[in-house]
C-alpha positions in Angstrom: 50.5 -14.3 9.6 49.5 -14.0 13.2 51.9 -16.5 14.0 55.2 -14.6 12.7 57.1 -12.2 15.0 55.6 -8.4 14.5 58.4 -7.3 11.9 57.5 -10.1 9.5 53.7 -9.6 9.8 54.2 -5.7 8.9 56.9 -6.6 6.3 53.8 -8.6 4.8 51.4 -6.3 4.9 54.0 -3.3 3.9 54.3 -5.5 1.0 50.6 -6.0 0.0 49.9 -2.2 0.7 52.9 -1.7 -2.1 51.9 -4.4 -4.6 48.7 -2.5 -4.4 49.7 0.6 -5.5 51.8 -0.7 -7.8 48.9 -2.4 -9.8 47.2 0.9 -9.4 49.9 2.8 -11.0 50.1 0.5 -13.9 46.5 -0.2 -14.5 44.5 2.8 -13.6 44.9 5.3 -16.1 43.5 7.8 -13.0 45.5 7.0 -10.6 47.8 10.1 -9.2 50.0 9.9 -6.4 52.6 13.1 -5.2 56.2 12.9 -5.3 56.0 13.3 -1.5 54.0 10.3 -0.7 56.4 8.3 -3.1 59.2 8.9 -0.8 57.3 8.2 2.1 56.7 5.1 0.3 59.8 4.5 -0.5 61.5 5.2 3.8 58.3 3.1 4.5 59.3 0.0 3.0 63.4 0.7 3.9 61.9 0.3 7.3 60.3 -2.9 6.8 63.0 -4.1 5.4 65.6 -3.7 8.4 63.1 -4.7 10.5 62.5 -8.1 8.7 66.0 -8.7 8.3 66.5 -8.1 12.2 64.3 -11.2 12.7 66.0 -14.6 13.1 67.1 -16.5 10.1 64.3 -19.7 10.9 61.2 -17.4 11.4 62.5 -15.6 7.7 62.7 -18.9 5.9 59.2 -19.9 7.5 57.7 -17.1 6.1 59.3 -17.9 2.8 58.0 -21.2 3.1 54.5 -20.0 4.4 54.3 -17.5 1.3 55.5 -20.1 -1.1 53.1 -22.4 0.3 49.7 -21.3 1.8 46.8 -20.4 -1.1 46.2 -17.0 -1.2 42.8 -15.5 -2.4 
């Protein structure tokens, strides 16, 4: 990831932060979260979004690539 331009390595880890929460909320029957921090959530990811798709169109499709490709643990 370290090789990526900075919007595409938070857009990365924005994404793992969310997957995580997401598995939380659909697998841990304790897991609460407040209406607040949803929306935050929720601008959070709108950011990383705009920022990613600021980035140039050939260091996008080699993260798509690099994602596709790389094994992840």
């Amino acid at each position: 990831m370290k090789k990526f331009p900075k919007e595409i390595e938070d857009f990365g880890n924005a994404f793992v932060t969310a997957q995580i929460k997401r598995h939380s909320a659909d697998y841990d029957p304790e897991y609460r979260i407040l209406r607040s921090e949803v929306l935050a959530d929720i601008d959070s990811a709108g950011e990383a979004i705009r920022a990613f798709k600021k980035c140039s169109i050939k260091s996008r499709r080699a993260f798509a690539a690099w994602v596709t490709l790389t094994n992840r643990k």
